[in-house]
N, C-alpha and C positions, 0 to 999 in steps of 0.2 A: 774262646778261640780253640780249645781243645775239642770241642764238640764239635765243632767247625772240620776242624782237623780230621778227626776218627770219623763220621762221616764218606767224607771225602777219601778216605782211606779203605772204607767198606765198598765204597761204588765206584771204582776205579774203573772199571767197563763203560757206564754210565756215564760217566764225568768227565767233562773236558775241561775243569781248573789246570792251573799249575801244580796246585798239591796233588790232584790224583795222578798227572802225570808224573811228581817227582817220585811218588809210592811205585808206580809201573817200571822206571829207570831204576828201579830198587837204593840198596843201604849206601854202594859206592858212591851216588850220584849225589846223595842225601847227604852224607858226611860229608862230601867234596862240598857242596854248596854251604854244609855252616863252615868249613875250613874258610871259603871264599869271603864269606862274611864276617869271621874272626877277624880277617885282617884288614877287611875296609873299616872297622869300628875302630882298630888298634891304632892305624893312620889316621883317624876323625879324632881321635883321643888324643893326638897330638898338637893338633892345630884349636885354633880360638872361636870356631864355629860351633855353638851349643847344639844348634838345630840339625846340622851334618851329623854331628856325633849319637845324638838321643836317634836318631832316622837310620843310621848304621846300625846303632844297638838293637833297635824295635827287627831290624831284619836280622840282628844274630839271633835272638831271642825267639822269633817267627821258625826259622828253619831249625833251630834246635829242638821245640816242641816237637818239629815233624819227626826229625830224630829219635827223639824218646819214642814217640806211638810207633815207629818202626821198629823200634826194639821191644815194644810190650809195656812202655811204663808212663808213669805221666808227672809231670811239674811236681805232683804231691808227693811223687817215692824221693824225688831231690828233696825238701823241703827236709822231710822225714830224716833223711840222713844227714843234712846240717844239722837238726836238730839232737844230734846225737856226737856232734863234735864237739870236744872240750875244748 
């Protein structure tokens, strides 16, 4: 998915996904949209519906990747720095 992502992120002219468009509406749009997804997941994590909830997550999880490659970083610089928490 990340290659997916950075991709789509290089051909932004090119591309008419949503990802290239949320790279083109820049960081604000980007953040805004995983803020939008934090809290449809936190609302899905309250109710008894597995498959609402796992379908919210996969979208917080989706637009936060796009986040990291708009800042420079990827899945594996978080992993790294868990791995360094006591």
């Amino acid at each position: 998915m990340e290659t997916i992502i950075e991709n789509r992120k290089n051909n932004t002219t090119e591309d008419t996904s949503y990802v290239a468009s949320l790279f083109t509406k820049g960081i604000n749009k980007i953040a805004q949209k995983v803020g939008e997804e934090a809290v449809e997941m936190i609302i899905e994590a309250k109710d008894n519906n597995d498959n609402l909830f796992l379908n919210e997550s996969a979208h917080l999880l989706f637009h936060y990747l796009i986040l990291l490659q708009a800042r420079g970083f990827k899945l594996n610089d978080i992993v790294e720095v868990l791995k360094s928490i006591h």
